[in-house]
C-alpha positions as CSV (number, residue, x, y, z in Angstrom):
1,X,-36.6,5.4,-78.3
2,X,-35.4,2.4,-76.7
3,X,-34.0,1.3,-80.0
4,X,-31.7,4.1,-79.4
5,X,-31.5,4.1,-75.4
6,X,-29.8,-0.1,-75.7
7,X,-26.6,1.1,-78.5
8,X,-25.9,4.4,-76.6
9,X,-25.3,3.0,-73.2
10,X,-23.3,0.0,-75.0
11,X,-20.8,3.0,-76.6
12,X,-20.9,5.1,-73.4
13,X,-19.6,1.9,-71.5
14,X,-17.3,1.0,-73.7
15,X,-15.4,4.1,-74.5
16,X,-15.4,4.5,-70.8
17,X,-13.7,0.9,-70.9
18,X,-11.1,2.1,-73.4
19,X,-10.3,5.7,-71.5
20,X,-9.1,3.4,-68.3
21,X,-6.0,1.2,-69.2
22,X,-5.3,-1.5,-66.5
23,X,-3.8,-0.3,-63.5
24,X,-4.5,3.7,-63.8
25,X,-7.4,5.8,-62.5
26,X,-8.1,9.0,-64.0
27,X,-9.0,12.0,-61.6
28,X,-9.9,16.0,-62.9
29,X,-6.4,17.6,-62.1
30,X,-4.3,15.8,-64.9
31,X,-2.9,13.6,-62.4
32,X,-3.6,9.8,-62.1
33,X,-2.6,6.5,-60.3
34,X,-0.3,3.8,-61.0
35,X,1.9,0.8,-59.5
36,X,5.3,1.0,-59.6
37,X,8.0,-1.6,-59.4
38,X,9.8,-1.3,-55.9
39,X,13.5,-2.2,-56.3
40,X,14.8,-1.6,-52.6
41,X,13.9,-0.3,-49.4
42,X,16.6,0.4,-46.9
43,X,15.0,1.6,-43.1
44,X,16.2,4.6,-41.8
45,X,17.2,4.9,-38.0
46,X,17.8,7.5,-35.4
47,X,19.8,7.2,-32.1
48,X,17.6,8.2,-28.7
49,X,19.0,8.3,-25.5
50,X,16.5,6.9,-23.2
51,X,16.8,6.9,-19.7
52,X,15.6,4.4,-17.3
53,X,15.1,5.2,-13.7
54,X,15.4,1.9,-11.5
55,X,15.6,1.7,-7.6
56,X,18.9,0.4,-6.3
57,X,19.2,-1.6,-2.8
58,X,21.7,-3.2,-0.6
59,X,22.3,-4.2,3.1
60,X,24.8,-2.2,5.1
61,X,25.6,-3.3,8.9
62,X,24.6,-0.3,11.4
63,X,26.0,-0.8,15.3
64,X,22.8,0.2,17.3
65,X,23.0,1.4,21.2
66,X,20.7,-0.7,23.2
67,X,18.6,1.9,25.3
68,X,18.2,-0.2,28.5
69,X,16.1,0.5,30.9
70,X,15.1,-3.1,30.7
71,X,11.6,-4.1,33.3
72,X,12.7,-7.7,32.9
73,X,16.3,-7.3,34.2
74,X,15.2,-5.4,36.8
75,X,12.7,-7.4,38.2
76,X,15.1,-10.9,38.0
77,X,18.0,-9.0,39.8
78,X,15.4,-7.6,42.9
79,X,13.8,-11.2,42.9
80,X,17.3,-13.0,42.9
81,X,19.0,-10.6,44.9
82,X,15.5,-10.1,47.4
83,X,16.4,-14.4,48.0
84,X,19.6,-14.2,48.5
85,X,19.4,-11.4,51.4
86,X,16.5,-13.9,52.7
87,X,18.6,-16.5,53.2
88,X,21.5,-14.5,55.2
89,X,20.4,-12.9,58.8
90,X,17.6,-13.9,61.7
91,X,14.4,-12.0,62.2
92,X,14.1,-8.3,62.1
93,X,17.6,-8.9,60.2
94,X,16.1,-11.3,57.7
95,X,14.0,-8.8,56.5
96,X,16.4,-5.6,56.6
97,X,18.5,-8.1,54.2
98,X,16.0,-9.3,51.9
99,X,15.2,-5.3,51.2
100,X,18.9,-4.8,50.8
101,X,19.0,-7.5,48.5
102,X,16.1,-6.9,46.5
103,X,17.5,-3.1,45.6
104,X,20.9,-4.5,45.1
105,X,19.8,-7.2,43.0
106,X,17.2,-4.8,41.1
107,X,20.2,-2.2,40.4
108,X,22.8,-5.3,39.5
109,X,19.7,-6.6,37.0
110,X,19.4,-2.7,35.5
111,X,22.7,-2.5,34.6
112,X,22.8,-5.4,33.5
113,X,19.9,-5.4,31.1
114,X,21.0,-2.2,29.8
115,X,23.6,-4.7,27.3
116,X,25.8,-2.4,25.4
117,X,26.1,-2.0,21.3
118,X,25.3,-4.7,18.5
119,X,25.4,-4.2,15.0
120,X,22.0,-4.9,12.8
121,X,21.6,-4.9,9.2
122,X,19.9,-1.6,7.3
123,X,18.3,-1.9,3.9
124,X,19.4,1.3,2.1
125,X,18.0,2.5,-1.5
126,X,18.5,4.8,-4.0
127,X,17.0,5.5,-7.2
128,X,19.4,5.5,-10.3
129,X,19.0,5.9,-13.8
130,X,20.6,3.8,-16.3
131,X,21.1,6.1,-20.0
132,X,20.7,3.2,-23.1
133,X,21.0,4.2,-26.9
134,X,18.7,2.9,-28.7
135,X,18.2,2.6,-32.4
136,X,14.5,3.5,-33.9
137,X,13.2,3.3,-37.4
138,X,11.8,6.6,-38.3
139,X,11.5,5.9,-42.3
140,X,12.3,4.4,-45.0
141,X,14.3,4.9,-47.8
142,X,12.5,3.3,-50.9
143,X,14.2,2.7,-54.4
144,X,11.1,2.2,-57.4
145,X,11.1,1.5,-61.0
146,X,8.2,3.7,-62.6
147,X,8.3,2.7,-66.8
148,X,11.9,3.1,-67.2
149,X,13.0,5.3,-65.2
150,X,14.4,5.0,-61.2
151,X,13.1,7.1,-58.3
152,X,13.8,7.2,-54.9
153,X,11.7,8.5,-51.9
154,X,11.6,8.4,-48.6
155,X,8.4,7.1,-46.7
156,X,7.0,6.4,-43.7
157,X,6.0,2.7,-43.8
158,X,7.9,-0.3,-46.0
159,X,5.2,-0.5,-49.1
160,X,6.2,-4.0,-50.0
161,X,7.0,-5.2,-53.7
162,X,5.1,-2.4,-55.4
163,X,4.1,1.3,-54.6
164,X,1.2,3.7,-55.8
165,X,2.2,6.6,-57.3
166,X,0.3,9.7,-58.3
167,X,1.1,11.0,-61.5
168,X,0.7,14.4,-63.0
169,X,0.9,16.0,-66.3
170,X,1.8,19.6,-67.2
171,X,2.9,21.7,-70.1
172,X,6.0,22.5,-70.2
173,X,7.0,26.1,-70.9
């Protein structure tokens, strides 16, 4: 028995050997797999609009109001005008005029603390969108040499120098 076991498995490997030629695989719906030649490949593009949102910003001079009201001016005109009404006058006098002074001074220093307008600078933004075309591969158009005869398809990645191709065999009617 193993006499005959050793020469069978040497013809069942080889005619297996013989049904595959180099480069094909044989599959149970009459179709196969081979290489063919790839003579071009030219990409494919699409135009998209793509739009870019982006925040703008400059400086733009605002005139502000001062609100016045100012402690500090106040308090220098009473002190300043509470001296000089000091200095003017004798006894009962003296101090009438450094009251006098004091609200004069403290009325002058209000007013005067109160300023007027001056302009400031004001950061302003604003979002914008910039629109750019841009150009996208979305194939490729491929150009392959499959014995003798030229084909063209169009796929999805570059394959390179050579592309698998399924091949399948039917009766004609």
């Amino acid at each position: 028995m193993r006499k005959l076991m050793l020469p069978a498995l040497f013809l069942l490997v080889a005619a297996a050997a013989q049904a595959q030629s180099p480069g094909y695989y044989r599959q149970d719906d009459n179709a196969h797999y081979a290489w063919a030649d790839v003579l071009r490949v030219d990409p494919v593009y699409e135009s998209v609009r793509v739009e870019q949102p982006r925040q703008e910003c400059y400086d733009q001079p605002v005139v502000r109001q001062d609100s016045g009201g100012s402690t500090a001016g106040t308090v220098i005109g009473a002190i300043v005008g509470g001296a000089l009404g000091h200095t003017v006058g004798k006894g009962d006098g003296r101090k009438a005029a450094t009251v006098g002074g004091a609200v004069i001074g403290g009325a002058i220093g209000n007013r005067a603390g109160r300023g007027g307008t001056y302009t400031d600078n004001q950061t302003v933004c604003r979002d914008v969108s910039a629109v750019r075309d841009d150009r996208r591969v979305v194939g490729y158009d491929v150009e392959y040499r499959f014995r003798g005869e030229t084909y063209v398809s169009r796929l999805d990645y570059d394959p390179g120098e050579r592309l698998r191709v399924r091949v399948s065999v039917t009766p004609a009617e």
